[in-house]
C-alpha positions, 0 to 999 in steps of 0.5 A: 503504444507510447504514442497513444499514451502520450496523447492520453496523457496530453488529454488528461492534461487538458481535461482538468486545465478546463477544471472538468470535474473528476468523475467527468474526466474519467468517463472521457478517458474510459469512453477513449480508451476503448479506441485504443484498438482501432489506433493500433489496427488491432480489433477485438485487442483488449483495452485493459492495462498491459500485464505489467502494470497490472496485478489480480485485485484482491477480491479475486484472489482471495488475499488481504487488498494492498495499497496497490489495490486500495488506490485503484489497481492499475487505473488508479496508479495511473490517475495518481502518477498522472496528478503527480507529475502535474503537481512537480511540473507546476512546482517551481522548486522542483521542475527544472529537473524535468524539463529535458526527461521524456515524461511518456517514459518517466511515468512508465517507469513510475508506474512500475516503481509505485505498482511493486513498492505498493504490493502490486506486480509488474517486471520493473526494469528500470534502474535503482533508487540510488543509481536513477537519482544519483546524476540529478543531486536532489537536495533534501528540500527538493525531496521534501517538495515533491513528497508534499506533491505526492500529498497534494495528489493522493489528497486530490484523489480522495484517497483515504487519509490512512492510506495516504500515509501508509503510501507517503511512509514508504516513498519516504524510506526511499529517502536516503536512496534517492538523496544519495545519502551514505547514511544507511550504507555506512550504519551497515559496515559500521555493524559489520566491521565492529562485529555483532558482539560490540553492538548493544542491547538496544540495537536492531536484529539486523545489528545484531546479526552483523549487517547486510554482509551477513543478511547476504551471506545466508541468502547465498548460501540458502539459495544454494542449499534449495538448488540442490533440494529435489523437493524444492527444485520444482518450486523454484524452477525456472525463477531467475535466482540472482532477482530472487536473491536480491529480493530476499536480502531486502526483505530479510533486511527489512524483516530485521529492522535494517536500512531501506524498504522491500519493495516486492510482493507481499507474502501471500501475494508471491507465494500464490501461484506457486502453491508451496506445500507444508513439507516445502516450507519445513524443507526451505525452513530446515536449510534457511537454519543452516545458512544462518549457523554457517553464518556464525551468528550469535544463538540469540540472534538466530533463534530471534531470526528463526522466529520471525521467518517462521511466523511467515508461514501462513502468508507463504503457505496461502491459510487462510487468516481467521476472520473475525467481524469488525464488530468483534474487533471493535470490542463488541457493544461497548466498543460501538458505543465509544466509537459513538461517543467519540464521533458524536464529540467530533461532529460537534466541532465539525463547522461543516455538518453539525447544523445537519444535526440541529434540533435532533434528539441526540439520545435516541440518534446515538441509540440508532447509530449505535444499532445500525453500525453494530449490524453493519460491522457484523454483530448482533442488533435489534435496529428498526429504524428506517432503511438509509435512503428513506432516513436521510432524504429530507436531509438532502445531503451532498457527497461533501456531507458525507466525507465529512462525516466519513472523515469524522468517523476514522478520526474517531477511529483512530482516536479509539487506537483503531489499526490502520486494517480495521480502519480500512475495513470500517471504510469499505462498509461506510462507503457501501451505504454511500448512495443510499444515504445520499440518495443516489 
């Protein structure tokens, strides 16, 4: 498999050195990969990724999409792993780290890294940040160039620019781990030592506690607690409880505002298959307030603690979320129309479609506007204009056209104090209209 994956990889290589647009490539790699079979001798094998680079898709599930999902699930983890490391081995600040690593293996390990820090699920058996990085000396600089790498890629993929960055932040709380840095170490046994007392009120809910020899206390002693728990022990049976351990401090140490980032499985997504019941979750919930008493926390603390885990519940117990229309969530009419507003201000400085929009009546273009998106995002409308395929054919618009336009659009968004879900949702309904309005 490594073999067949390596020349996949030398072929991808050669496909964009042709320049071969993307759509193209993709269509050569899918139309290879159903080979894959016959290489191997293994007919009638499947040709989807591995297990472990792959994750259910949300719209399977039933649970909200993560940046996993967002990007492409594991086709698209590979389409991104493999534009990176073009951009670093074409990169001259940073290439020579490369130059004796086994690149098949290094994306592998990649993969998996970027599949679970991004919401997916693979078993990633490769080292930590801290321990893989620490032998190259990485200096800040060099981590700057290959985050702009990553940029470089995920711009390349088209990825939306909301999440884009939410992608790039979280590769960027690995900071300090990959440059070896002591800062986050040494903030945590700064708090330990000096004792929550001396901390003051400003300080995080991870200070507050103690540190992460606190956070790690209670995670012990909670997973001691469930073990002897005969209503919990069916729910963690069989579950390696040293991974689940070390899972939960990150997670707790992230929950609390403390260094580093969880990089596991969202909530909903762990807790899925394991079909947790409202008395487990009271049971766990019961001996997760002990170990923090036994840990000698201050009441505020624990109480603010308590609170948190606590609202965890719904995502553990898999309820499902109230869903509310993007129109709702916009604001209703008025919300439209200042969406409206807004992006009309923009494509007026936007050089690359506002002649579309020469010689048109504005008025009565925002009115439309504003009566299609009200019935898109779920409202109520009396639109009555034209469907989108006929509305936009003489237009003869190209796919630039409409990302600009799209690209308009979430500006806007986010201008009018959109958050990045609603943002996302409003994507996925503009990309739905896509062919339509270009006439595909």
């Amino acid at each position: 498999a490594v073999h067949f994956d390596a020349w996949m990889d030398c072929l991808r290589a050669a496909l964009r050195g042709l320049d071969v647009d993307q759509q193209t490539q993709d269509d050569v790699v899918a139309e290879i990969s159903k080979l894959r079979p016959e290489v191997f001798g293994q007919a009638g094998t499947s040709t989807t990724p591995a297990p472990q680079e792959s994750t259910p898709h949300a719209a399977d599930s039933g649970l909200p999409p993560t940046l996993f999902d967002k990007i492409g699930g594991a086709d698209g983890m590979r389409l991104l792993v493999d534009f990176f490391y073009t951009k670093v081995l074409a990169d001259s600040r940073i290439n020579t780290y490369f130059s004796t690593i086994s690149m098949p293996t290094l994306k592998q390990h990649q993969r998996q890294f970027l599949t679970l820090a991004l919401g997916g699920w693979t078993d990633y058996d490769g080292k930590g940040m801290r321990e893989a990085h620490a032998p190259l000396k990485i200096a800040a600089a060099q981590f700057d160039a290959m985050v702009e790498d990553l940029v470089l890629a995920l711009t390349d993929l088209r990825v939306p620019d909301v999440t884009r960055d939410s992608i790039v932040a979280i590769v960027g709380s690995l900071r300090g781990d990959v440059l070896g840095s002591a800062a986050g170490a040494k903030a945590g046994a700064a708090v330990a030592s000096a004792g929550a007392s001396a901390v003051g009120d400003d300080a995080t809910l991870f200070e507050k506690l103690g540190g992460d020899e606190v956070i790690e206390n209670i995670v012990v002693d909670l997973s001691q607690f469930v073990a002897e728990d005969p209503l919990l022990r069916p729910v963690f049976n069989g579950v390696n409880m040293g991974r689940l351990v070390a899972h939960q401090r990150r997670l707790l140490a992230t929950l609390t505002g403390g260094p580093g980032h969880y990089v596991g499985q969202n909530m909903r997504r762990a807790h899925a298959r394991l079909k947790v019941t409202g008395d487990q979750f009271d049971a766990w919930l019961r001996h997760f307030e002990q170990a923090v008493e036994e840990a000698a926390v201050k009441p505020t603390a624990k109480a603010e603690l308590v609170s948190r885990v606590k609202a965890l519940r719904s995502d553990v117990l898999n309820e499902a979320p109230v869903k509310t229309s993007v129109y709702d969530r916009l604001g209703g009419s008025s919300g439209v129309e200042a969406l409206v507003e807004m992006l009309h201000s923009r494509i007026g400085a936007d050089v690359r479609i506002r002649h579309l929009f020469d010689g048109m009546n504005e008025t009565l273009l925002k009115l439309h506007q504003r009566r299609f998106l009200s019935r898109a995002f779920g409202g109520e409308s009396t639109y009555g204009g034209r469907d989108m395929r006929s509305a936009h054919a003489k237009l003869k618009l190209s796919p630039e056209h409409f990302d600009a336009w799209a690209e308009d659009l979430m500006e806007a968004l986010a201008q009018l104090k959109a958050d990045d879900d609603l943002q996302d949702e409003v994507l996925v309904v503009i990309e739905e209209n896509r062919s339509e309005v270009l006439g595909l």
